[in-house]
N, CA, C and O atoms as a Tinker XYZ file with bonds, in Angstrom:
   336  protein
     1  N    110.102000  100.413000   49.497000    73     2
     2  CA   109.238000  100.665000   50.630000    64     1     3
     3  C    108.796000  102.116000   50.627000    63     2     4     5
     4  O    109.631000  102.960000   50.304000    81     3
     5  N    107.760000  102.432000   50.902000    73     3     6
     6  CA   106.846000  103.861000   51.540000    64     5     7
     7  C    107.093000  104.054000   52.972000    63     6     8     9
     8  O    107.379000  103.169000   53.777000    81     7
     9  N    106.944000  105.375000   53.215000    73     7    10
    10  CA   106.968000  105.862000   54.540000    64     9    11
    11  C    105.166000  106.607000   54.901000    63    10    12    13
    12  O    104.483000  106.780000   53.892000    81    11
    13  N    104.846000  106.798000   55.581000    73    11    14
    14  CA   103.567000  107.236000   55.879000    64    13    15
    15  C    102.723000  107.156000   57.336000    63    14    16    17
    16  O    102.945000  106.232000   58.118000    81    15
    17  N    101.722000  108.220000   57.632000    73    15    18
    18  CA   101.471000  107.993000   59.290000    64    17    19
    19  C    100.206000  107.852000   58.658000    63    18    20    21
    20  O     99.728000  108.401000   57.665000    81    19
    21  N     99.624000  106.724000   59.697000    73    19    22
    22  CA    98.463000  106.075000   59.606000    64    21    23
    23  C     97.342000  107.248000   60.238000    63    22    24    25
    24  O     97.359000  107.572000   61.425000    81    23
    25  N     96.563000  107.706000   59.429000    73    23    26
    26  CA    95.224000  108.576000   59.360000    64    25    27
    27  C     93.997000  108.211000   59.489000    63    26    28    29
    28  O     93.085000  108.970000   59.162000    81    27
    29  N     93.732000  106.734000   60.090000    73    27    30
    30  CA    91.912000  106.656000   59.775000    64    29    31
    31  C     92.049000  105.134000   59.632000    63    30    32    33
    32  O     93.056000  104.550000   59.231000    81    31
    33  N     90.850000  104.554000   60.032000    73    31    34
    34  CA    90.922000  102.867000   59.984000    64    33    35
    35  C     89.720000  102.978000   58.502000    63    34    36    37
    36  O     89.003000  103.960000   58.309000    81    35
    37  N     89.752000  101.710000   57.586000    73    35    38
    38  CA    88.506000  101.785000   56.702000    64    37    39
    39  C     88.139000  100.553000   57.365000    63    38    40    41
    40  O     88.786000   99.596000   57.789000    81    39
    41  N     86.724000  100.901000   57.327000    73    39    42
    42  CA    85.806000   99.279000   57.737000    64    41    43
    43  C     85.294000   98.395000   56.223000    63    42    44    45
    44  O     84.974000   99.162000   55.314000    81    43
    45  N     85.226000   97.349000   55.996000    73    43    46
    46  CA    84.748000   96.559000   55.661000    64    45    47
    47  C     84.028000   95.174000   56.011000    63    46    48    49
    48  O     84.550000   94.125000   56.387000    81    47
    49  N     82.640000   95.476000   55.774000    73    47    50
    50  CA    82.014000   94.406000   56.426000    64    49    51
    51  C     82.051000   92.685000   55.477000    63    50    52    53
    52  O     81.895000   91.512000   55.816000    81    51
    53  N     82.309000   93.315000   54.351000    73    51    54
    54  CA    82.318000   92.330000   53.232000    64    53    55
    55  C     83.231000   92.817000   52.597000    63    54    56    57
    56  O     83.475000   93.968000   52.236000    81    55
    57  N     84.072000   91.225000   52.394000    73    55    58
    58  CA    85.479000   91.746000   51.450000    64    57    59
    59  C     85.838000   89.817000   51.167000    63    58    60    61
    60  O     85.479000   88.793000   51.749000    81    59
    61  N     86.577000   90.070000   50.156000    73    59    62
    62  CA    87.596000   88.623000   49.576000    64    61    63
    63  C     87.794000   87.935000   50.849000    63    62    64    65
    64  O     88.194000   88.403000   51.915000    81    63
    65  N     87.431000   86.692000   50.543000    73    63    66
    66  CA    87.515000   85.221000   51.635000    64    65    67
    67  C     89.412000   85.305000   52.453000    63    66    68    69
    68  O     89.872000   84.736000   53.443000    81    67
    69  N     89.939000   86.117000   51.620000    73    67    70
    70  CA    91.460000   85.802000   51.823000    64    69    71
    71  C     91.931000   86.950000   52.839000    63    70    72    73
    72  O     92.947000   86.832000   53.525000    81    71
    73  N     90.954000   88.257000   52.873000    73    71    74
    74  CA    90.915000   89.243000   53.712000    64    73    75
    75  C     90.208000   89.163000   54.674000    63    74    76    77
    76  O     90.575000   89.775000   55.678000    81    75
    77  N     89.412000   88.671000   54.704000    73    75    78
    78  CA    88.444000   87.938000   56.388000    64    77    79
    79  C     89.394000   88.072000   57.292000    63    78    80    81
    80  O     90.429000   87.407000   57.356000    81    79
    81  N     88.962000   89.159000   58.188000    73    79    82
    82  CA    89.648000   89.445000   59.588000    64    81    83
    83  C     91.369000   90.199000   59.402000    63    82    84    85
    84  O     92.197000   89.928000   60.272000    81    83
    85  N     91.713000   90.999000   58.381000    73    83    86
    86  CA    92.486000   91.680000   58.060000    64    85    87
    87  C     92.041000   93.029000   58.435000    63    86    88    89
    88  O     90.831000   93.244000   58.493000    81    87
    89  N     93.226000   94.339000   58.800000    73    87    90
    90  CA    92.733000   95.593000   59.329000    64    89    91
    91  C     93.011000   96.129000   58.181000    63    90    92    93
    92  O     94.014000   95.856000   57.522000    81    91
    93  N     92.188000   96.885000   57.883000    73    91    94
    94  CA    92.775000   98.223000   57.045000    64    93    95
    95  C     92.690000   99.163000   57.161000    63    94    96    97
    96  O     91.577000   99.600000   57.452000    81    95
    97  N     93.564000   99.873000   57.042000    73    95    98
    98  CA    94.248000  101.281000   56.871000    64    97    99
    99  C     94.818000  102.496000   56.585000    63    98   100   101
   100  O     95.963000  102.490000   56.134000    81    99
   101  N     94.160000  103.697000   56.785000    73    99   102
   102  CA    94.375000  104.909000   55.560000    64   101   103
   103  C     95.830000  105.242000   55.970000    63   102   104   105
   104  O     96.208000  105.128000   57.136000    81   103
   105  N     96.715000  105.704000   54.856000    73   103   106
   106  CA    97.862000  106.233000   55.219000    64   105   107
   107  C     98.440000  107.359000   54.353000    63   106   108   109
   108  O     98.393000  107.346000   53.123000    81   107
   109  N     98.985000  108.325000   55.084000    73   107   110
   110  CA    98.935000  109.438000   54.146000    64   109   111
   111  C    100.454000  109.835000   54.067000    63   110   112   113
   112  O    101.122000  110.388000   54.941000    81   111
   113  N    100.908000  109.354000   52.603000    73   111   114
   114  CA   102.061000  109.177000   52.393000    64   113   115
   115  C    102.760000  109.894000   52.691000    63   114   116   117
   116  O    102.159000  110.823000   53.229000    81   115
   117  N    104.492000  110.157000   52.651000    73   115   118
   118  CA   105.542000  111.043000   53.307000    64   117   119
   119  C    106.821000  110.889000   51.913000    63   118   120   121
   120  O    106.951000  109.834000   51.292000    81   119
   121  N    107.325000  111.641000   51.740000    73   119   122
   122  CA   108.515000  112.342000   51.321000    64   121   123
   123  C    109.684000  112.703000   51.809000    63   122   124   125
   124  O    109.571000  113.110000   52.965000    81   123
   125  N    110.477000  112.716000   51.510000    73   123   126
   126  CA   112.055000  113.428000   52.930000    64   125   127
   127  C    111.191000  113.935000   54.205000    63   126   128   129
   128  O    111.152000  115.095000   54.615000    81   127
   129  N    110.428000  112.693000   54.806000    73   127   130
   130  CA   109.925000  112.987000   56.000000    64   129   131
   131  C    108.899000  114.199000   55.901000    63   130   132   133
   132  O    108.776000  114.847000   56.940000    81   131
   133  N    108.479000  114.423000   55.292000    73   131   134
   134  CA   107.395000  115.349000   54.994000    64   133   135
   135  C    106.024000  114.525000   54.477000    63   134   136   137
   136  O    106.017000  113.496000   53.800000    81   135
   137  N    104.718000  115.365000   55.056000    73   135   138
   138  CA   103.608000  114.587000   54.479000    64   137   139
   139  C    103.049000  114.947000   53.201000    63   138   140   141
   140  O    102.591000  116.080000   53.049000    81   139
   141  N    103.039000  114.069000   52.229000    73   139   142
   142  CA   102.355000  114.861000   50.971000    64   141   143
   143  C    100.527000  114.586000   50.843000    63   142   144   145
   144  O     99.621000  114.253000   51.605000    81   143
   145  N    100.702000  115.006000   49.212000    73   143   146
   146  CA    99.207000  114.716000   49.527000    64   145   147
   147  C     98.644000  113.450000   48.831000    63   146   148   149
   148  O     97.492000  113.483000   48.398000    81   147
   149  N     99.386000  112.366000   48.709000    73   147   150
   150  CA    98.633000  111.411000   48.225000    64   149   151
   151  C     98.224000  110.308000   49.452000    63   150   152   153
   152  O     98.565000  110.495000   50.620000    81   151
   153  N     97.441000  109.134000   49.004000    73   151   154
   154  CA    96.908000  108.431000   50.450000    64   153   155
   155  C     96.369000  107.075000   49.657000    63   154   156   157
   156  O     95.778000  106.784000   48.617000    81   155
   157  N     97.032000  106.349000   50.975000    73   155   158
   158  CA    96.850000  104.786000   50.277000    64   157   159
   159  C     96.446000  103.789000   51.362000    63   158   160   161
   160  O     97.052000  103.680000   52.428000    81   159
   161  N     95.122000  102.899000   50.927000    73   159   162
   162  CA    94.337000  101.918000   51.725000    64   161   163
   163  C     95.195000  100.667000   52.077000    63   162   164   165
   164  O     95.165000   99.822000   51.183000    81   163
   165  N     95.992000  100.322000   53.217000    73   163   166
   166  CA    96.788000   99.570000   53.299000    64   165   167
   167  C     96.411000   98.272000   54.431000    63   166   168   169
   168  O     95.975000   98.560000   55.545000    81   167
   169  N     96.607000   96.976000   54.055000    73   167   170
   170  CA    96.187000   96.016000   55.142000    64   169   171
   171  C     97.416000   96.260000   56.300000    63   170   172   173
   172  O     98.604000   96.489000   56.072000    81   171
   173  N     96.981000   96.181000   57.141000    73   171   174
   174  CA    97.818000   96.375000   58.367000    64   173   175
   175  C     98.161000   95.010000   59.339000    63   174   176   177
   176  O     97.241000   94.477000   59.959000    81   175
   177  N     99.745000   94.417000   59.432000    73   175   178
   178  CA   100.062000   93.314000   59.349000    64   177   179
   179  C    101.148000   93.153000   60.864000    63   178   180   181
   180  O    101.883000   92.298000   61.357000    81   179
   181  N    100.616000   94.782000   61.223000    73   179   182
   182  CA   101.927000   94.683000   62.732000    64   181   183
   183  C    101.139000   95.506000   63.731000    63   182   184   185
   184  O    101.764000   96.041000   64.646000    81   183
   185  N     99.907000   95.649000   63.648000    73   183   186
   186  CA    99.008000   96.311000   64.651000    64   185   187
   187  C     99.494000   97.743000   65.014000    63   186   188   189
   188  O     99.786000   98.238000   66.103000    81   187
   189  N     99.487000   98.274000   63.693000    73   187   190
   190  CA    99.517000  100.039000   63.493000    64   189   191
   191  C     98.729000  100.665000   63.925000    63   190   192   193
   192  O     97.747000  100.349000   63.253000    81   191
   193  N     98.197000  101.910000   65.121000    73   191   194
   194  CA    97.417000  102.868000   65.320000    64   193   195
   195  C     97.534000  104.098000   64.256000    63   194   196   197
   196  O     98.290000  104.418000   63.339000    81   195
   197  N     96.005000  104.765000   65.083000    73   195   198
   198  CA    96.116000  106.367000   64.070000    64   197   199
   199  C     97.348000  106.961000   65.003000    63   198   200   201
   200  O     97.589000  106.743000   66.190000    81   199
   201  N     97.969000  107.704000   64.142000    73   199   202
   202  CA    99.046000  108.926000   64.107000    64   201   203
   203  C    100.070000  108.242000   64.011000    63   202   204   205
   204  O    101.029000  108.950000   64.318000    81   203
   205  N    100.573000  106.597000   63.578000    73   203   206
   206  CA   102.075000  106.485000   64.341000    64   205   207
   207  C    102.349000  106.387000   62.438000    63   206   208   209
   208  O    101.507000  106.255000   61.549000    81   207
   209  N    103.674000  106.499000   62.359000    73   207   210
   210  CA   104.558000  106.394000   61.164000    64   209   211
   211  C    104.766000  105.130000   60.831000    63   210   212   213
   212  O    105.227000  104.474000   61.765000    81   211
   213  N    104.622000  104.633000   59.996000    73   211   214
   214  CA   104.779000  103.400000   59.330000    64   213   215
   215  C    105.728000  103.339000   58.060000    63   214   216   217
   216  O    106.001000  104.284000   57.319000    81   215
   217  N    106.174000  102.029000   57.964000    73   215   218
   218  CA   106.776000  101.534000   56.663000    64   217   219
   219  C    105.896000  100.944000   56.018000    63   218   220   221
   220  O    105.041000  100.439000   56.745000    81   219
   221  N    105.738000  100.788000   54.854000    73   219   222
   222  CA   104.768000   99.656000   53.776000    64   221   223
   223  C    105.155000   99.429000   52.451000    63   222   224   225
   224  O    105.536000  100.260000   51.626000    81   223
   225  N    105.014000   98.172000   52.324000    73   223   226
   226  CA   105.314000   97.361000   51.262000    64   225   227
   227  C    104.216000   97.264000   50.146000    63   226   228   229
   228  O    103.134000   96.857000   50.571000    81   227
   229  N    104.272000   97.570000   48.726000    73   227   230
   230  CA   103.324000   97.608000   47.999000    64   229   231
   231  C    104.307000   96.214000   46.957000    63   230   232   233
   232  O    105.382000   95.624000   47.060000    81   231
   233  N    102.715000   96.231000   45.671000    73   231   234
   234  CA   102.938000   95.702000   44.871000    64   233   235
   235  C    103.091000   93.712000   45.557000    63   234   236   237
   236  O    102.707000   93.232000   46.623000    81   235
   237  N    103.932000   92.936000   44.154000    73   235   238
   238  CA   104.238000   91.526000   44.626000    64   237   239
   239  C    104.645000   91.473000   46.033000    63   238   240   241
   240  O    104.091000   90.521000   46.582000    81   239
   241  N    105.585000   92.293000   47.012000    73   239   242
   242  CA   106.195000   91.935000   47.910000    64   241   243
   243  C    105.041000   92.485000   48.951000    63   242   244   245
   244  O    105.455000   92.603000   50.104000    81   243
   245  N    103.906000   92.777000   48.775000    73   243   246
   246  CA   102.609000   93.216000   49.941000    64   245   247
   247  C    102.371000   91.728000   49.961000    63   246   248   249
   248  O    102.433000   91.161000   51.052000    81   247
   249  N    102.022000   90.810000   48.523000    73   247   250
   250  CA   101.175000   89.652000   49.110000    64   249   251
   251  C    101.977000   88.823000   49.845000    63   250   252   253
   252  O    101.465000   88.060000   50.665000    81   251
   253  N    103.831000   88.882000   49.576000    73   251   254
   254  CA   104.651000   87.694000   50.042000    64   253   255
   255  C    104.259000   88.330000   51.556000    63   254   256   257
   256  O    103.805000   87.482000   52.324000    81   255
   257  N    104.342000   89.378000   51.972000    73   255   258
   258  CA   104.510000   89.801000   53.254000    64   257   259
   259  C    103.297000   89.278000   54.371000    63   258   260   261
   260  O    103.580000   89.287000   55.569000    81   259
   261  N    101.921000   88.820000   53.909000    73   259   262
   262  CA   101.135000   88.274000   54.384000    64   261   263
   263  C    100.885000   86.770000   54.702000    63   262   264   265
   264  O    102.103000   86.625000   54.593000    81   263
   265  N    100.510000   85.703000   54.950000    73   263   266
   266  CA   100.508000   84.826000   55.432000    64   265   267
   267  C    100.547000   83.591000   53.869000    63   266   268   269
   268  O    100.715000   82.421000   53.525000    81   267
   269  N    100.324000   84.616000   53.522000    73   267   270
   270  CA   100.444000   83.272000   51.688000    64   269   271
   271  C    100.254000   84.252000   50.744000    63   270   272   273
   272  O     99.401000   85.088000   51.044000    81   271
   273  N    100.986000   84.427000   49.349000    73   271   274
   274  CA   100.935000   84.909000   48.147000    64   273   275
   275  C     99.576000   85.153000   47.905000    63   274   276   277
   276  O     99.372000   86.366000   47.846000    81   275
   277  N     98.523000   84.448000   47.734000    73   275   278
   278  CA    97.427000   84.376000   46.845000    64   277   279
   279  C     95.896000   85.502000   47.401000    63   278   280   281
   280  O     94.685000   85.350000   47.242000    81   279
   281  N     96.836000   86.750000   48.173000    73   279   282
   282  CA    95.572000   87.268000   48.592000    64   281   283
   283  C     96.538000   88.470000   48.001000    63   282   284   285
   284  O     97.719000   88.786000   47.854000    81   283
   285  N     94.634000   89.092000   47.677000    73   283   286
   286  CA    94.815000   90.338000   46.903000    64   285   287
   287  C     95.065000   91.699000   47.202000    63   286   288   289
   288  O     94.325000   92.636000   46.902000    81   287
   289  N     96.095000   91.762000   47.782000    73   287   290
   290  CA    96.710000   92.944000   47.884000    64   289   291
   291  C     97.591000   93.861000   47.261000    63   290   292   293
   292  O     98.288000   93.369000   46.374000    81   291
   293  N     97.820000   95.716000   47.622000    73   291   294
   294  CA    98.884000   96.095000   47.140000    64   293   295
   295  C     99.411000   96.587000   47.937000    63   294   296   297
   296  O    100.345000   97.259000   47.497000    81   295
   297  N     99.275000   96.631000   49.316000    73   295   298
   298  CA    99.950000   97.569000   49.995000    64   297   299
   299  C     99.430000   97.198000   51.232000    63   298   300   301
   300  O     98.255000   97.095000   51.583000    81   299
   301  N    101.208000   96.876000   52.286000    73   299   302
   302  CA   100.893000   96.435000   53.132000    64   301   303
   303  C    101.631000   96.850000   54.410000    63   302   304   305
   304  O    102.854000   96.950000   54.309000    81   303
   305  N    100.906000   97.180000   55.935000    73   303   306
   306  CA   102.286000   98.110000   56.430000    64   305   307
   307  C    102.975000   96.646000   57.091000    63   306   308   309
   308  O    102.505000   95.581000   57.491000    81   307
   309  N    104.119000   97.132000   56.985000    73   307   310
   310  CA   105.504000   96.165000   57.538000    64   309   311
   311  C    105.828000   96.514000   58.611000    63   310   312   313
   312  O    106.067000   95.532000   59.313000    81   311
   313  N    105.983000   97.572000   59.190000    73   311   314
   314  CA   106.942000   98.277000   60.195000    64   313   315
   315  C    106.140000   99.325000   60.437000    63   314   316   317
   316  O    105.591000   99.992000   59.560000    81   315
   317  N    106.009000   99.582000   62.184000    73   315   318
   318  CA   106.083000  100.824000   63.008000    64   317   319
   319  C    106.859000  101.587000   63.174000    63   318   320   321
   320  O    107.432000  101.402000   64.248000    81   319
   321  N    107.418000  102.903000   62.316000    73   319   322
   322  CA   108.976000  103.503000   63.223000    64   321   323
   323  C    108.915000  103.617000   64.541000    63   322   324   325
   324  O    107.816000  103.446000   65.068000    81   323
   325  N    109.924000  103.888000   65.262000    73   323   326
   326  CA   110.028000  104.717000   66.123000    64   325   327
   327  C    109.994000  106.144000   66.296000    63   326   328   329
   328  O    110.347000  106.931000   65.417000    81   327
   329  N    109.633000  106.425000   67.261000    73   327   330
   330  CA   109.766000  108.168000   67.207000    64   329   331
   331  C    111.122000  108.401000   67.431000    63   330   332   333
   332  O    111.872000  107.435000   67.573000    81   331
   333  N    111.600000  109.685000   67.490000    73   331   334
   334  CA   113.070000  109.790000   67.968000    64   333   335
   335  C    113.255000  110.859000   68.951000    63   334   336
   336  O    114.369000  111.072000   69.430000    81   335
């Protein structure tokens, strides 16, 4: 799993039949709780806002995490943290 706070929504008006009505989402990855500088377009699967911290699942376990295997994803957020 990745850690990362959600930065920015991307729109798509046209996308894969299997993503129809999916959110997506910029996220700008984290380190020992630190933000670095890389950033990854993630479908959003637990109704994540901008600024909150997220968990996300990439790779095979993004598509199990969605409603059926066969959509094309790599990266998907799972989890909202909490603040503390």
């Amino acid at each position: 799993m990745l850690r990362g706070i959600v930065i920015g929504n991307v729109v798509s008006t046209r996308k894969q039949e299997a993503l129809v009505g999916s959110k997506f989402m910029e996220v700008q990855l984290m380190e020992k709780g630190e933000k670095i500088e890389k950033y990854i377009i993630a479908v959003d699967s637990v109704g994540a806002g901008i600024g909150e911290e997220v968990l996300l699942t990439t790779g095979s376990s993004a598509r199990l995490a969605l409603s059926h295997e066969n959509v094309p994803t790599d990266a998907v957020i799972v989890g909202i943290i909490d603040p503390q």
